[in-house]
C-alpha positions as CSV (number, residue, x, y, z in Angstrom):
1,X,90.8,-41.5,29.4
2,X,91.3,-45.1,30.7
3,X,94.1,-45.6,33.2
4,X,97.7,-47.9,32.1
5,X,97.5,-51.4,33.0
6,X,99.5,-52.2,36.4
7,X,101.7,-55.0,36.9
8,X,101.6,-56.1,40.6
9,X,104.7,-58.4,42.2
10,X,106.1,-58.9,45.6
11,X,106.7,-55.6,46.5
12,X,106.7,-53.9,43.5
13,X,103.8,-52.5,41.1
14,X,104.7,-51.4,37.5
15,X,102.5,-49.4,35.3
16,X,102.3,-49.4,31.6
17,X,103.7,-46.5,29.5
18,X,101.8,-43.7,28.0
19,X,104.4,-41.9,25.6
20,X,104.2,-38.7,26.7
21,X,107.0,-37.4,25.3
22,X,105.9,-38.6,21.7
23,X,102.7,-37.1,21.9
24,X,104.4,-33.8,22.8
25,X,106.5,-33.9,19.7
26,X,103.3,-34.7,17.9
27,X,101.8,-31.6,19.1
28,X,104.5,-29.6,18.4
29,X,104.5,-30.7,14.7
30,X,108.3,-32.3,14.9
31,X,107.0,-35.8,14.2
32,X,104.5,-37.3,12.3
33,X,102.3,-40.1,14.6
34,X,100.0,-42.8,12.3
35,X,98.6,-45.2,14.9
36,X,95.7,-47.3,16.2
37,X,95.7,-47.2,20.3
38,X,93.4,-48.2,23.6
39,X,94.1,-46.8,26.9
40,X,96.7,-44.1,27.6
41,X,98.9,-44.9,24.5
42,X,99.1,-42.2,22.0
43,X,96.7,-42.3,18.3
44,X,93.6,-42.9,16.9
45,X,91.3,-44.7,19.3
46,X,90.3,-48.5,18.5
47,X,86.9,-49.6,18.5
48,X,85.9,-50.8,21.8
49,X,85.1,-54.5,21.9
50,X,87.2,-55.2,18.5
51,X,90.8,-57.1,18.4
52,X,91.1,-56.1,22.2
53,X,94.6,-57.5,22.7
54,X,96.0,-54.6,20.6
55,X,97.5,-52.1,22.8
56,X,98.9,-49.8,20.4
57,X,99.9,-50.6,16.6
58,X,101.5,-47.6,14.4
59,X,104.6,-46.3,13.5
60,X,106.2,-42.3,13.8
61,X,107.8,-40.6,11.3
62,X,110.8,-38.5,13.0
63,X,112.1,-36.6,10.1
64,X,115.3,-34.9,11.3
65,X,116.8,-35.7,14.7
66,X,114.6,-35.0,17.7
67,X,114.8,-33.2,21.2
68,X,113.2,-36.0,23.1
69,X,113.3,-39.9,23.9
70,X,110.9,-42.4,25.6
71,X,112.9,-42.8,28.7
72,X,112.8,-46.2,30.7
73,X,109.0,-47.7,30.6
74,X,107.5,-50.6,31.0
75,X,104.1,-52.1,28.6
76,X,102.0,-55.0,29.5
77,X,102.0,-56.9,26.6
78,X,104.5,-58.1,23.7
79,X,106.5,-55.0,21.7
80,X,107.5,-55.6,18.5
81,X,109.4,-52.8,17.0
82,X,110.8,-52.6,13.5
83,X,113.1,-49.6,12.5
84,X,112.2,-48.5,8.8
85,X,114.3,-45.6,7.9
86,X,117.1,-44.0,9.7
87,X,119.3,-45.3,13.3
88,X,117.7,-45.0,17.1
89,X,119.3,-45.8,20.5
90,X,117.7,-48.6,22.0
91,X,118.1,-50.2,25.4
92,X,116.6,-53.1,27.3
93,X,117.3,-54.4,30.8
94,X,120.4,-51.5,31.5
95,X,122.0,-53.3,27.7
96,X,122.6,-50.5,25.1
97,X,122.0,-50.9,21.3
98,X,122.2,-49.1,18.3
99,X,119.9,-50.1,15.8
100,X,119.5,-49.8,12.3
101,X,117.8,-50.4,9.2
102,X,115.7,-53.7,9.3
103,X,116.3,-54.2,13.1
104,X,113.4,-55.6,14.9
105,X,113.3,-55.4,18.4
106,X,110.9,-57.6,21.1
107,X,110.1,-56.7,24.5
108,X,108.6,-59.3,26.7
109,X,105.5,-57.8,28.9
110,X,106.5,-55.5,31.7
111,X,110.2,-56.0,30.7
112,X,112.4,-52.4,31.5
113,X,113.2,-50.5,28.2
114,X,113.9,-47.1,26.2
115,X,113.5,-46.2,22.8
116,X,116.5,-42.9,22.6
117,X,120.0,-42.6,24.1
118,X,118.7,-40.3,24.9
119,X,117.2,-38.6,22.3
120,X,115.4,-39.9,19.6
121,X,117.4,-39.9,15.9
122,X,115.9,-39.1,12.5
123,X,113.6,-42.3,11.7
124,X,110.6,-43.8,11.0
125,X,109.9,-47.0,13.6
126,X,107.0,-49.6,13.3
127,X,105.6,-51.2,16.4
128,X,103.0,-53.4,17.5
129,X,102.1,-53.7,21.4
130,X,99.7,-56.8,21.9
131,X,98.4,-57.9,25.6
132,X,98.7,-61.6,26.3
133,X,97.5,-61.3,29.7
134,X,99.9,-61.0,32.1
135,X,99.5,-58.9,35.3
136,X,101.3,-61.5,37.7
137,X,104.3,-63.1,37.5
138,X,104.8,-66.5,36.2
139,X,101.4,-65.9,34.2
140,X,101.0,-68.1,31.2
141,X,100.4,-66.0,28.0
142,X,97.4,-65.9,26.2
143,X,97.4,-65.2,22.9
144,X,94.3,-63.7,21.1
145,X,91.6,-65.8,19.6
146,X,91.5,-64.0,16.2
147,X,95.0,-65.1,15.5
148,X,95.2,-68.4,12.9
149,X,98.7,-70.5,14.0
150,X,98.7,-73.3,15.5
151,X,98.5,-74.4,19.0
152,X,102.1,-76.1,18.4
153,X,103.3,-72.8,16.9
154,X,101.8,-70.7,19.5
155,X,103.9,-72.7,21.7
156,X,106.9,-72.7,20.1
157,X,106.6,-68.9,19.6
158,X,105.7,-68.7,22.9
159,X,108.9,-70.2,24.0
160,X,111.1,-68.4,22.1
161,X,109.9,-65.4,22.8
162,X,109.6,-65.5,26.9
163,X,113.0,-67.5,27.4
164,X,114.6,-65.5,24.9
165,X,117.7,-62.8,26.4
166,X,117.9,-61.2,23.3
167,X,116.1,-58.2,22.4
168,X,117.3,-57.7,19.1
169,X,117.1,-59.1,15.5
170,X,118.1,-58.3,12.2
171,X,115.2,-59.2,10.1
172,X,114.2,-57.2,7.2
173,X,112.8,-59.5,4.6
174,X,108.9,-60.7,5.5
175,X,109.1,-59.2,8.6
176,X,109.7,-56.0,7.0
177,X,107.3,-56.0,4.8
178,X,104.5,-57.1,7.3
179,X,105.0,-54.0,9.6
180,X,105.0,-51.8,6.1
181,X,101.1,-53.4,5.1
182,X,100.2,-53.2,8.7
183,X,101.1,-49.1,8.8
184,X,99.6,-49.3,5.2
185,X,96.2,-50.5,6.5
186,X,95.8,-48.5,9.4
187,X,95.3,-45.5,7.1
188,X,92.4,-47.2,4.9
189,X,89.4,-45.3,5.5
190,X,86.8,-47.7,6.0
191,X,86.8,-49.5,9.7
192,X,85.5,-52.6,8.0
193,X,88.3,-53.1,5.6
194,X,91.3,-51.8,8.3
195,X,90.2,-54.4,11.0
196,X,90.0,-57.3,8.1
197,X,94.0,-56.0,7.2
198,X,95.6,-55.7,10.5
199,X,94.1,-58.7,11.2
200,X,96.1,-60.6,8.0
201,X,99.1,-58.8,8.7
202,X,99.3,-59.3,12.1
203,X,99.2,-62.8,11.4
204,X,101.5,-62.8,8.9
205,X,104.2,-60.7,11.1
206,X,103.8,-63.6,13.9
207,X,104.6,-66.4,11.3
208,X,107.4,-64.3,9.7
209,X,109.0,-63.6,13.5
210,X,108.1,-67.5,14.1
211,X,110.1,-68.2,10.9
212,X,113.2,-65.9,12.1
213,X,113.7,-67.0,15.7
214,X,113.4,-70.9,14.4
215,X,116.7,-69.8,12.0
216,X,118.8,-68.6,14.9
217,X,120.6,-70.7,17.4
218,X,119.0,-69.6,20.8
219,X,119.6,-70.1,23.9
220,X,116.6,-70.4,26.3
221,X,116.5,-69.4,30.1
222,X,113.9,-71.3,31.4
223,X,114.3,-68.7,34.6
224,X,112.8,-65.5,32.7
């Protein structure tokens, strides 16, 4: 199996998660895993060569509450979560939340985080992890090719999202309903048709999270 990405700073060299502790829960039949992954991340292995910035994109089904957590971990690329069903600890940067319903939560690349305080609470939780490059620090972020927005909007977005303190959202609404038809398409059968609907609804979530964060009044540190 292919080895995590690694983050390498002044002194310092991070590497990216590989949920153990969800694929053990998978194995032992107390939640239910749907998911598209590369590398070390748990699922259903993506096609080499096809939309290669997708790290991991799925969701879990936790049906009661669990006897495990994904402790603090690092990824490489951008994590969008979206909690479905149910409440889940959440914590980024040593800050504590408790999510519910229709919270989203982003993660910039190789920023510190846990998903269960410590254990993980009956749920079902959306994600998408996609690789914009960065393995340095101060690296600019480069978006994926197969994406449609704008080079203004991939700016803008851009901005928000890496000067951007705040972790978490509460979206519902299109955002919602984008990580729903992406967990909806990963379980079409035929490769052909899946790639064509992750690719529209990944698309569709970056324009609805575009659409949210240009709502809110945020205040950017230029120093992130």
């Amino acid at each position: 199996m292919p080895l995590p990405a690694l983050f390498q700073a002044v002194g310092a060299t991070y590497k990216a998660d590989t949920c153990e502790p969800l694929k053990a829960a998978v194995k032992r039949g107390e939640a239910r895993l749907v998911a598209l992954a590369r590398r070390s991340y748990p699922g259903e292995r993506l096609p080499p060569g096809r939309l290669t910035e997708i790290c991991t994109l799925g969701y879990w089904d936790a049906p009661k509450d669990q006897r495990w957590g994904l402790d603090w971990h690092r990824n490489e690329g951008i994590e969008l979560t979206y909690l479905d069903r149910g409440r889940l600890g959440f914590a980024v940067d040593g800050k504590t939340f408790r999510l519910r319903r229709g919270d989203l939560t982003v993660t910039r690349p190789w920023q510190l985080h846990r998903v269960g305080l410590p254990d993980v609470s009956a749920s079902r939780l959306y994600w998408l992890i996609l690789d914009v490059g960065v393995r340095r620090p101060h690296q600019p972020w480069r978006w994926p090719k197969w994406l449609v927005c704008s080079p203004r909007d991939f700016e803008r977005l851009t901005r928000l999202l890496r000067h951007n303190e705040r972790p978490v959202w509460h979206a519902g609404g299109a955002v919602g309903a984008s990580f729903r038809r992406l967990g909806g398409s990963l379980e079409l059968a035929d490769a052909a048709a899946r790639e064509t609907r992750m690719r529209l609804h990944i698309n569709e979530l970056l324009v609805a999270l575009l659409e949210l964060l240009q709502r809110k009044k945020i205040a950017l540190d230029e120093t992130l």
